[in-house]
C-alpha positions in Angstrom: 113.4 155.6 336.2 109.8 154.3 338.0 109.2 152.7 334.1 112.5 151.0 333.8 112.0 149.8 337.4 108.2 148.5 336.8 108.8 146.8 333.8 109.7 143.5 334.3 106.7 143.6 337.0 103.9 144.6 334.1 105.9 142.8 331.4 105.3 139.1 332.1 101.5 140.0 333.6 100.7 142.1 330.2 101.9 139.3 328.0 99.4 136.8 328.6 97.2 136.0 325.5 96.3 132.3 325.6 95.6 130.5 322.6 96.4 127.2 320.2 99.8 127.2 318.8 100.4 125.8 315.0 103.1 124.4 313.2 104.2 125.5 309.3 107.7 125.2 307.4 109.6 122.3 306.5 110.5 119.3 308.7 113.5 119.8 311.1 116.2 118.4 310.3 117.1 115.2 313.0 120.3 115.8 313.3 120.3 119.1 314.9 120.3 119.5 318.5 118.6 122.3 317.9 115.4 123.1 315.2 113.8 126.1 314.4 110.6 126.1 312.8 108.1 128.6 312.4 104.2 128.5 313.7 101.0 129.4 312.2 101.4 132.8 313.6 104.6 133.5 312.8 106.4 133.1 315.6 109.5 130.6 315.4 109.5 127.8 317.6 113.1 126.3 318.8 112.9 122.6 319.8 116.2 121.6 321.7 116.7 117.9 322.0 117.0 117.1 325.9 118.5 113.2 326.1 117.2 113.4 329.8 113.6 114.1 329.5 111.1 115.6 327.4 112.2 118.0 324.0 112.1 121.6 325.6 110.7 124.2 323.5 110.7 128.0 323.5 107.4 128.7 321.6 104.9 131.0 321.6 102.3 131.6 324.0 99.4 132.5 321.6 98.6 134.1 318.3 99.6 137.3 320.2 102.7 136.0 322.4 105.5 135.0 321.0 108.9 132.9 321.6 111.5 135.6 321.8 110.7 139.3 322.2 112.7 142.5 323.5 111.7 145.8 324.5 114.2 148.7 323.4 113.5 151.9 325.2 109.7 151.9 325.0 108.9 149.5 321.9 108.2 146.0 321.9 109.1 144.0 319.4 108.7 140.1 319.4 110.8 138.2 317.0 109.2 136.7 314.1 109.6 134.6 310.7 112.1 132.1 309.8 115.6 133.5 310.6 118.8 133.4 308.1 121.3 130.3 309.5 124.9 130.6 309.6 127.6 128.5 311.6 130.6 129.2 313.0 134.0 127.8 312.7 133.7 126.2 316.4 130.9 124.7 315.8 128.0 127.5 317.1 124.8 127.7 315.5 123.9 131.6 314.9 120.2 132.6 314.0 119.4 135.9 312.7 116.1 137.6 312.5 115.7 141.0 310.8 113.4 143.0 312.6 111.6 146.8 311.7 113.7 148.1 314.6 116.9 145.8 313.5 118.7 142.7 313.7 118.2 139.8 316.6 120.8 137.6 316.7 120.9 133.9 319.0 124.1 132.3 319.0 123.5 128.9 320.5 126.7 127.1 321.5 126.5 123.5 322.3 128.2 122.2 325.9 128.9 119.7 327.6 126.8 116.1 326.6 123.8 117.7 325.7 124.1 120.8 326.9 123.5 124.6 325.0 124.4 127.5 325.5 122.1 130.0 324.4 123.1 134.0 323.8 120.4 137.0 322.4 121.8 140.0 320.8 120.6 143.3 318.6 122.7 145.0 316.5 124.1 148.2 317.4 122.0 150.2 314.9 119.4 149.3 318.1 121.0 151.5 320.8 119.3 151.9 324.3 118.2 149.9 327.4 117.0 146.4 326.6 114.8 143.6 328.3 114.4 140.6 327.3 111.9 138.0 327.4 111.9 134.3 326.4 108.7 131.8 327.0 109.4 128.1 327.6 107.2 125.2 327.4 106.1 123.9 330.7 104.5 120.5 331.7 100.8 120.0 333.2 102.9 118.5 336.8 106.2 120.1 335.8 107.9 120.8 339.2 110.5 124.0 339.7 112.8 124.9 342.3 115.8 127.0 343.4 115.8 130.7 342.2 115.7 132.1 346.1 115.5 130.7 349.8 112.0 132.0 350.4 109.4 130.2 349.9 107.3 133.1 347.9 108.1 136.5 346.4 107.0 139.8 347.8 107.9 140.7 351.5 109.8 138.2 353.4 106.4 137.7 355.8 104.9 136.2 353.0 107.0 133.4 353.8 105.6 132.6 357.0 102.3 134.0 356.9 99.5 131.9 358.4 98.0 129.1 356.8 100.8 129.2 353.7 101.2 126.2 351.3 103.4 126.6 349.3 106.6 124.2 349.3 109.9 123.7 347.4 108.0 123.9 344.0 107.5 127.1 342.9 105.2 126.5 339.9 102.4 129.2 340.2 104.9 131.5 341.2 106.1 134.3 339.9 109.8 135.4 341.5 111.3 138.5 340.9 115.4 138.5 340.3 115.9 141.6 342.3 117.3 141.2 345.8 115.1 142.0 348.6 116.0 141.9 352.4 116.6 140.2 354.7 115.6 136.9 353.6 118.0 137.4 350.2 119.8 134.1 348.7 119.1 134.2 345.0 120.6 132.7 342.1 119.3 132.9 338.2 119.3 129.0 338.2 116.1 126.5 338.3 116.0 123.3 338.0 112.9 121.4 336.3 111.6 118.0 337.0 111.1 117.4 333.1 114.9 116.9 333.2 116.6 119.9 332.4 118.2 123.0 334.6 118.5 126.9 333.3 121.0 129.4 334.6 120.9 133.2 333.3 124.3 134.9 333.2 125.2 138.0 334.6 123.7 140.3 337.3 120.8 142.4 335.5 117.3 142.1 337.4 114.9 139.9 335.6 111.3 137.5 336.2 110.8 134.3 336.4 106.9 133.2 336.3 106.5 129.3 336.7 102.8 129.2 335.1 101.6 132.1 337.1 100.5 134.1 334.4 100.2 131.4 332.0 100.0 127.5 333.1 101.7 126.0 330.5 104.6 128.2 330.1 107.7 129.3 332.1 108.1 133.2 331.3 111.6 134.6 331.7 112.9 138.4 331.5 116.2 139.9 332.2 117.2 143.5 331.7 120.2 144.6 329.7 121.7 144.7 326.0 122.2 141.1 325.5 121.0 137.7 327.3 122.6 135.0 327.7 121.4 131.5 329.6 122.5 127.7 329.8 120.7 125.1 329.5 121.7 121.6 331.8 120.0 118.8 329.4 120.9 115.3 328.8 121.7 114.8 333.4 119.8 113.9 336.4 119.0 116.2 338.8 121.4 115.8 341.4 124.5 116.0 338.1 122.9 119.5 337.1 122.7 120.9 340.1 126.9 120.0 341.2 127.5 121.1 337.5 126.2 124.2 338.0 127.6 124.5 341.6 131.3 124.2 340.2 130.5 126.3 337.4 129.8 129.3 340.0 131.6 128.1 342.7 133.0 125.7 344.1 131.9 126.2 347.5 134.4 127.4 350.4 135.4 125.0 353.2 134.8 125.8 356.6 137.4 125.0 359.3 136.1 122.2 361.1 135.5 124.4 364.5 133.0 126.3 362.2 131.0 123.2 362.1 130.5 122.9 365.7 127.5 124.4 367.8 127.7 128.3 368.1 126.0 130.5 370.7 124.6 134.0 369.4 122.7 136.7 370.8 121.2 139.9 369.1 122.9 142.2 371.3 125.1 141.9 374.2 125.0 144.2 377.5 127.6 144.6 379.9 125.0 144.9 383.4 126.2 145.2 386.9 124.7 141.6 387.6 124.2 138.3 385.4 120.4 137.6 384.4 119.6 136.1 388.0 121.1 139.2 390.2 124.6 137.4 390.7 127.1 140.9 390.7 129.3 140.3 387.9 132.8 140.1 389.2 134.2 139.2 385.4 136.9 141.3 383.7 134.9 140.8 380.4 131.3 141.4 379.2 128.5 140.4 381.3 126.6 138.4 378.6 129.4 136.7 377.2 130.6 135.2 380.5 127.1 134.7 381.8 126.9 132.0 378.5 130.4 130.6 378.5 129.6 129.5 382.4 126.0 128.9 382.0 126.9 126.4 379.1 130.0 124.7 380.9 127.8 124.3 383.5 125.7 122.6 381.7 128.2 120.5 379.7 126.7 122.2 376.3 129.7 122.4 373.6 129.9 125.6 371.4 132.9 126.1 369.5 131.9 129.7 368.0 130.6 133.1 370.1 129.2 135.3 367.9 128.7 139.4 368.7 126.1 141.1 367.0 126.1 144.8 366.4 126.4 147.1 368.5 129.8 145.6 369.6 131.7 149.4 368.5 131.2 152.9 369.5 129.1 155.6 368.0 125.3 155.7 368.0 124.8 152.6 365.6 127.7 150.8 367.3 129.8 150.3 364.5 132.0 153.6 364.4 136.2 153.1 362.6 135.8 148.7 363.4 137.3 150.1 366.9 135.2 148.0 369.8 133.5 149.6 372.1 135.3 149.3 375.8 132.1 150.1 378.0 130.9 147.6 376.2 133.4 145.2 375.6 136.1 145.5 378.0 139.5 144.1 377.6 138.4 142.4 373.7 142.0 141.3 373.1 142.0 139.5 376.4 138.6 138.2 376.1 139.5 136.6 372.6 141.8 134.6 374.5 139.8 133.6 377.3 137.2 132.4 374.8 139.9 130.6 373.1 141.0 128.8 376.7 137.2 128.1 376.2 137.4 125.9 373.0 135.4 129.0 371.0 136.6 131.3 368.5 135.3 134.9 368.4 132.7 136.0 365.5 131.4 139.8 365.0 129.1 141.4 362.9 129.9 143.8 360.3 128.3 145.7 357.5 129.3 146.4 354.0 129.8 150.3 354.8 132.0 152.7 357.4 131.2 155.0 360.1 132.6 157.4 362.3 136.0 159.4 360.9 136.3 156.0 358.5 133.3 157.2 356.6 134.8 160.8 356.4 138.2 159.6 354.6 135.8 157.1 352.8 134.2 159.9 350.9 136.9 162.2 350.7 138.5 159.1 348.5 135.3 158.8 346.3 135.6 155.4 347.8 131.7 155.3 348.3 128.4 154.3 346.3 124.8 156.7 346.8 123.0 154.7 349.3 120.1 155.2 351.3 121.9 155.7 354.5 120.7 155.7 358.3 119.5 159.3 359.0 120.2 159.9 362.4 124.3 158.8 361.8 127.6 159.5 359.3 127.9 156.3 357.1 129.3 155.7 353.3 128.6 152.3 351.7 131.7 151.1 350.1 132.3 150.7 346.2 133.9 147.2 345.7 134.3 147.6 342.2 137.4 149.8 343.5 140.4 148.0 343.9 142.1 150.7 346.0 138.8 151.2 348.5 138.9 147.3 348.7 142.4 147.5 349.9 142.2 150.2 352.4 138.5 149.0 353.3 140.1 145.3 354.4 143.4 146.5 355.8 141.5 148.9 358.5 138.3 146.9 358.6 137.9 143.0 358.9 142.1 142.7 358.0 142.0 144.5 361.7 139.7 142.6 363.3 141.4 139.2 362.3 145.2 140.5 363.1 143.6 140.6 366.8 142.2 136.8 366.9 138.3 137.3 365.5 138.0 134.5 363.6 134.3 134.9 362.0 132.4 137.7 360.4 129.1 137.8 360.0 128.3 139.8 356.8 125.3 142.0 357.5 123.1 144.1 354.5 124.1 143.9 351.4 121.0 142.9 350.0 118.9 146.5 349.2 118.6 148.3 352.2 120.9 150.4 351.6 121.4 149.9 347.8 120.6 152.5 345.2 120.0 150.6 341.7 119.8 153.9 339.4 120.5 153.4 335.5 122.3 156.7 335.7 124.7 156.3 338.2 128.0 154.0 337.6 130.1 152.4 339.8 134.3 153.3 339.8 134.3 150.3 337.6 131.7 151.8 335.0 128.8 149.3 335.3 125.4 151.1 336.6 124.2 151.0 339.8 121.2 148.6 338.4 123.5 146.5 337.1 125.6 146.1 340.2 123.0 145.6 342.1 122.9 142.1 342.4 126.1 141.8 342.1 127.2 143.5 345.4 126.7 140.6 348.0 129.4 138.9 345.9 131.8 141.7 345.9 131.3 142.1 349.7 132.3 138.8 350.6 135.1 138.7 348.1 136.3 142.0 349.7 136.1 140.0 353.3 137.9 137.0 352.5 140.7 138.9 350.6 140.7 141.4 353.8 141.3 138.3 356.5 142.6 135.6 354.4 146.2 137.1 354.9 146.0 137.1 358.6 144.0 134.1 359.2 145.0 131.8 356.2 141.7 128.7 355.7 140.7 129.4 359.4 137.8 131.4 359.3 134.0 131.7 358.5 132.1 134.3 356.5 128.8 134.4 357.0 126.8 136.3 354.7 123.2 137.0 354.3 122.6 138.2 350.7 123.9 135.7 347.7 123.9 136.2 344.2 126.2 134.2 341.3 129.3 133.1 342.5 129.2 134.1 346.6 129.8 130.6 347.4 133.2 131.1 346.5 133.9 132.9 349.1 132.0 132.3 352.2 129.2 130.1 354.2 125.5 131.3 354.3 123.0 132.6 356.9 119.5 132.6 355.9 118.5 136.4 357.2 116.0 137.4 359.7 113.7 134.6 359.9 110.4 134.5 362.2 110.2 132.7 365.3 106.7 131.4 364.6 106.3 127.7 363.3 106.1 129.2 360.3 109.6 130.8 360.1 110.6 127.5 360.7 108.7 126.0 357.9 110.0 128.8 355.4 113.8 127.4 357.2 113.0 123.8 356.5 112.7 125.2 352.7 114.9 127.7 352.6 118.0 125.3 353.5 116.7 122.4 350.6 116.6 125.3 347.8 120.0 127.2 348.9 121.1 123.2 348.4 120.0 123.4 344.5 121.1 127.0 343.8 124.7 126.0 344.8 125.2 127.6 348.6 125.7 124.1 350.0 127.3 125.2 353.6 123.9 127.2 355.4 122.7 128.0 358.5 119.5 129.8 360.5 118.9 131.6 363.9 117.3 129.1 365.5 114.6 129.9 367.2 113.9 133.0 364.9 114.7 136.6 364.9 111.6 138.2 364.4 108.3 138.0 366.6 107.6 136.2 369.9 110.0 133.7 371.1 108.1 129.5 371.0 110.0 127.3 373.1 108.3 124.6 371.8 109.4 126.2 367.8 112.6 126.7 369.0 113.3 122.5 370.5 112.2 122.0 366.9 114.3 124.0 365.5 117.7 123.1 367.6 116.9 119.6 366.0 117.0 121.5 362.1 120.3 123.1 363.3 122.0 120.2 364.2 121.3 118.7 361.0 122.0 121.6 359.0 125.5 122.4 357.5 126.4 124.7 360.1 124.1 125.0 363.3 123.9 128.6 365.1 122.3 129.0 368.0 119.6 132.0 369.3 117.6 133.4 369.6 117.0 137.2 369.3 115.5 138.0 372.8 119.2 139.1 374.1 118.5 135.9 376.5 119.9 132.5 377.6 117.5 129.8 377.4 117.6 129.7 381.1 115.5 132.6 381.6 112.7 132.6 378.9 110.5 135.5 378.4 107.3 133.0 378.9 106.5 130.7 381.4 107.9 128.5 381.9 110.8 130.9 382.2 113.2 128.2 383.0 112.4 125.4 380.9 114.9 122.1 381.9 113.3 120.6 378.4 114.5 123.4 376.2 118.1 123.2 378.1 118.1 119.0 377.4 117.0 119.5 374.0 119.8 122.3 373.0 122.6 119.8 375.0 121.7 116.9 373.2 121.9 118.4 369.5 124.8 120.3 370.8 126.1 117.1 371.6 125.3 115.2 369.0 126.4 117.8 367.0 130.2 117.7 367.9 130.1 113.6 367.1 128.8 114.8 363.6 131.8 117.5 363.0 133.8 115.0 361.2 130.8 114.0 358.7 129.9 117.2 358.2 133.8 118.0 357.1 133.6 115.7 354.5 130.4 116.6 353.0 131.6 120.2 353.4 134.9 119.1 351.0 132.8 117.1 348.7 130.8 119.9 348.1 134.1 122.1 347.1 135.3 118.9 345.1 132.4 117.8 343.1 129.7 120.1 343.9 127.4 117.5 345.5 125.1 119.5 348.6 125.4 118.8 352.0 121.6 119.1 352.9 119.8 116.9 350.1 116.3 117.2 348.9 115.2 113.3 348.3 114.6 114.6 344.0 118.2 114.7 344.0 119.0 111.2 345.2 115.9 109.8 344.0 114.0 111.4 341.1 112.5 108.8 339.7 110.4 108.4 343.1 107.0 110.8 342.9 107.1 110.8 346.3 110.2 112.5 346.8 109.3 115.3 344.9 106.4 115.8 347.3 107.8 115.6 351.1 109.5 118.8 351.3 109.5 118.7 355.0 111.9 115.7 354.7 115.9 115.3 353.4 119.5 113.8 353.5 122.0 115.2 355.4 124.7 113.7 353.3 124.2 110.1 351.9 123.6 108.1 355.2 121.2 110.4 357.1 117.6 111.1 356.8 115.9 114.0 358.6 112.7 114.7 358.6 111.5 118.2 360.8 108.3 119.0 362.1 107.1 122.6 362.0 104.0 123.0 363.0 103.1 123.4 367.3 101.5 120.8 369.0 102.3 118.0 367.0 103.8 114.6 367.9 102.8 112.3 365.6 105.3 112.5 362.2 104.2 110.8 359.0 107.2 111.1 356.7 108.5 109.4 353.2 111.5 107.1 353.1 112.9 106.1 349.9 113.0 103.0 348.1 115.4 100.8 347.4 117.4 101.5 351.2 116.2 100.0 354.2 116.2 102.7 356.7 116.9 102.4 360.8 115.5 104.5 363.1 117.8 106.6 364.8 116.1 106.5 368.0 115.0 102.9 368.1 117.7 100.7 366.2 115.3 97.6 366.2 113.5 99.4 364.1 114.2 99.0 360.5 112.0 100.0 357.6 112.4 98.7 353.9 112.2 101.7 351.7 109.5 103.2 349.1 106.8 103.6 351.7 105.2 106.5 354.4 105.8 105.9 357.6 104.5 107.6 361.0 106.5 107.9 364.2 105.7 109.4 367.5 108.0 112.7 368.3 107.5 114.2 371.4 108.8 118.1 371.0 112.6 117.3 371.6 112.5 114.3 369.1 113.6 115.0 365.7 113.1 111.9 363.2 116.1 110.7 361.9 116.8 107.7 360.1 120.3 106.0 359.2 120.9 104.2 355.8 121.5 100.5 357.0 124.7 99.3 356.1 126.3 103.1 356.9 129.2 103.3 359.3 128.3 107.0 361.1 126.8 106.4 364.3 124.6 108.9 366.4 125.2 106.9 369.9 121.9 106.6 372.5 120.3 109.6 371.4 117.4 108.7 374.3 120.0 108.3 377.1 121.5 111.3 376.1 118.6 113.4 376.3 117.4 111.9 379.7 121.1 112.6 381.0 120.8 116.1 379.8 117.2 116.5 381.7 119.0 115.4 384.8 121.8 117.6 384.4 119.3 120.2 383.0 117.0 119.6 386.2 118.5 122.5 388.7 119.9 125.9 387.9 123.7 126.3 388.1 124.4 128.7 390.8 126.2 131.5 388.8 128.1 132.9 391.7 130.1 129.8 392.6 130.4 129.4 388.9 132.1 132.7 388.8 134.8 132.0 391.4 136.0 129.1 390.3 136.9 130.4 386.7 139.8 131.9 386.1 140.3 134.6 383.3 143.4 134.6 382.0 
């Protein structure tokens, strides 16, 4: 099992033989898409005509290396010679190649324009566990993105580790298709500045190396019996990625009080007394009302209040999706309060049962093998069974939403808990390696078709872990990020590339989850939430940002600068609606890197740090601590106005640098747009004023009434 499992790590790393690469046979034939030729070494290279950019090859890496290769049980074999060509009535284009081990088979179907479809087969005289591998010509500059939302493989601290470099592009890196927590967006799909996208079908684990192991070629490798990819040729960047967005999606639609501010805390308490000593008086949970006053106080909108686990009994707090009453007292009349509030009520939930659930779970062979908590009963659900799906929703989320919870954030998922054995099989027969990947989709799916009944288009899922065709069913959350600059950095990224795999509606902890709490990383932040398709609100410290764990511990900056974007925020609900519908209708993201609105500009490939939030707003956030002077890109051919100064208006195609204090987010409008952000400077002084004293909770509580 260890062998099958290393594989694809040793495969692409043991491959690498460099060496010059020459051309024999005949002459292809120009009117094919498609040619296949065969090198000096045997190895046939396949040239497929790309109308947008440069001819893309799969060739051969050496004398050694070759195009197309598989590995059946333990023997490699890499295709070679000139294959037998046949066509199809439809119009496919079928290559065989007849190996000592048997016959290879690529059926290339051609798509839409220029597109081709591309499918690798053996014959069934070849039985056993395949992988794949293909090699694809790569440019000198050739730029990569999507695949995951972090910004490097291995363990998610790689992706803020000190002094890290790496951006969107992910040439020199090597990314392997196997879902890791907690940071755990993937999608087979890259797209390529030499004007062409790939997407690999189906769930299996596989590689992609971007020139780490060899600079002038992509490697891909995918487990399972056959392979099958698409090639996006013959677009620009922004048409391949919304192609490929519908094609797996389209994207769900939040209701418009999901796009709003929303206030979250790691885990809520029900105390004797609110944060400053105040005795709570309040029917409901100590936390929750110390916020929901706290905020009014404050005139900070929040449309969404989101309970984290442990909100249930037992000893991980999730026992039967029963809440816990110590806890949260009265939940049924605390929905409603918060809904005489202006918020709807979120909770957290996980993709297995506990308590006497998990008991009936198992009796019903309703569960998967999983690497459970030790200290507690749990069985992850199989959602490849239609009849644990049903009885899973009805007593589970379906619950939850018949009482008024409106949101769900979808927890796990993602290999924690996840066995990915070749030898066991789900109830619908696939192994538990080839599920894998697969299971953050069928989660979701489960939830939606669990709450959709009760709850019709007004609700929000928000998972963690995606995988091909997620989007369809819920928003995204991007994991347990760091609180350091850094974790905001790998943010920054990790919303641009979600926007190119095709999860268009995304949203972070800001301020972190992990590490020490920055106030000054988290006024940074607030600004990336509020232009971010949905904006959630931490941080992880089980605190209000009126009582900071570091000096100072009440900061009136931090309060202003989470008003104002809060604020801001609701004027941009209606904007943000649109975009999310547009995205569901044609595929187009919400959050923009400029190499989708402007490719042709070298430039735009390059500021990472900078995007669209739609087509009239231009962000651009800074990261790193103690900076206030911003040097950013704006595009040509737009004149751009400062959001924060409208007398200032730049012509595009040119760097620019602006001062930005801590709470000051660069933003620029496209001139002639018609959204407007209002005096985002009087705003922020009015919410220092207001910002400037402590509410006194204990007059707060006696005016509020709970009913």
């Amino acid at each position: 099992m260890n062998n099958q499992r290393n594989f694809l790590s040793k495969l692409i790393i043991g491959l690498v033989v460099l060496g010059a690469i020459g051309l024999s046979g005949c002459a292809p034939e120009p009117e094919r898409a498609v040619q296949v030729t065969v090198t000096e070494s045997g190895f046939p290279l396949i040239s497929i005509q790309n109308p947008g950019g440069d001819t893309l090859s799969i060739r051969p890496v050496s004398d050694a290396v070759g195009s197309i290769g598989f590995m059946r049980d333990s023997a490699f074999v890499w295709v070679t010679g000139a294959p037998e060509m046949s066509e199809s009535e439809d119009g496919q284009s079928i290559y065989t190649w007849t190996t000592e081990s048997g016959q290879v088979t690529m059926t290339v179907t051609p798509g839409e324009n220029a597109d081709q479809q591309i499918h690798l087969s053996t014959d069934s005289a070849m039985p056993g566990h395949n992988h794949w591998l293909v090699n694809i010509g790569a440019g000198e500059d050739e730029y990569f993105t999507g695949i995951f939302e972090r910004v490097v493989d291995g363990t998610q601290s790689e992706s803020w580790k000190d002094g890290i470099t790496t951006g969107m592009n992910l040439r020199g890196e090597r990314v392997e298709m196997h879902l890791k927590p907690t940071v755990s967006a993937y999608a087979p799909f890259y797209l390529s500045s030499a004007g062409y996208g790939f997407f690999a079908h189906g769930t299996w684990p596989g590689v992609f190396d971007f020139g780490q192991a060899d600079p002038g070629t992509v490697q891909i490798a995918f487990e399972g019996p056959e392979l099958t990819f698409q090639l996006y040729l013959g677009k620009r960047p922004m048409e391949i990625v919304q192609q490929h967005a519908l094609e797996t999606g389209p994207s769900l639609v939040p209701p418009d009080w999901a796009l709003g501010p929303w206030r979250w805390r790691d885990e809520h308490f029900n105390a004797a007394t609110y944060y400053d000593g105040t005795p709570k008086a309040a029917p409901y949970n100590t936390d929750i009302v110390e916020d929901v006053l706290m905020m009014k106080a404050y005139d900070i909108p929040c449309t969404a209040h989101w309970i984290d686990r442990p909100w249930g009994p037992g000893i991980r707090g999730f026992d039967d999706y029963e809440f816990d009453l110590e806890r949260l007292p009265e939940p049924e009349k605390m929905i409603a309060w918060l809904n005489s509030q202006n918020m709807e009520l979120m909770l957290w939930i996980g993709p297995f049962v506990m308590g006497e659930m998990a008991d009936y779970a198992e009796e019903n062979n309703y569960d998967l093998q999983s690497n459970i908590w030790k200290d507690s009963r749990q069985v992850l659900m199989d959602f490849t069974n239609p009849e644990a799906v049903a009885w899973w929703g009805e007593h589970g989320p379906g619950k939850l939403a018949r009482m008024g919870v409106k949101g769900f954030k979808l927890d796990r998922a993602d290999g924690e808990k996840l066995q990915d054995s070749l030898h066991l099989t789900t109830f619908a027969g696939t192994t538990y390696r080839e599920n894998f990947n697969d299971y953050p989709r069928q989660y979701v799916e489960a939830t939606y078709k669990a709450v959709q009944p009760a709850l019709g288009d007004d609700f929000v899922l928000f998972p963690r872990a995606q995988y091909t065709g997620s989007a369809r069913f819920g928003s995204m959350w991007a994991g347990d990020t760091n609180g350091k600059p850094e974790g905001l950095r790998s943010a920054i990224i990790a919303l641009q590339r979600c926007a190119v795999m095709g999860y268009p509606v995304w949203g972070s902890d800001v301020g972190g989850y992990w590490g020490d709490f920055s106030q000054e990383t988290c006024k940074r932040w607030l600004g990336l939430g509020c232009f971010s398709p949905i904006m959630e609100v931490g941080p992880t410290n089980n605190m209000g940002f009126w009582n900071n764990p570091e000096e100072p511990v009440y900061d009136a900056e931090l309060i202003a600068t989470w008003r104002l974007y809060s604020k801001v925020r609701m004027g941009l609900i209606p904007y943000v609606s649109q975009l999310a519908k547009e995205a569901h209708d044609t595929g187009t993201p919400i959050a923009r890197p400029l190499f989708l609105a402007y490719p042709d500009q070298a430039e735009a490939w390059n500021d990472w740090a900078t995007y669209l939030f739609g087509p009239d707003l231009l962000v651009s956030v800074i990261w790193e601590s103690g900076v206030t002077s911003h040097r950013l890109y704006l595009p040509a051919g737009e004149q751009w106005v400062d959001a924060w100064d409208p007398t200032q208006v730049y012509e595009g195609g040119q760097y620019i640098t602006v001062e930005a204090p801590v709470y000051k987010t660069p933003v620029f409008v496209r001139q002639g747009a018609t959204i407007e952000l209002g005096d985002l400077n009087a705003l922020y002084q009015e919410s220092l004023e207001i910002a400037a004293e402590r509410p006194d909770l204990s007059a707060l509580q006696a005016a509020e009434t709970w009913e």
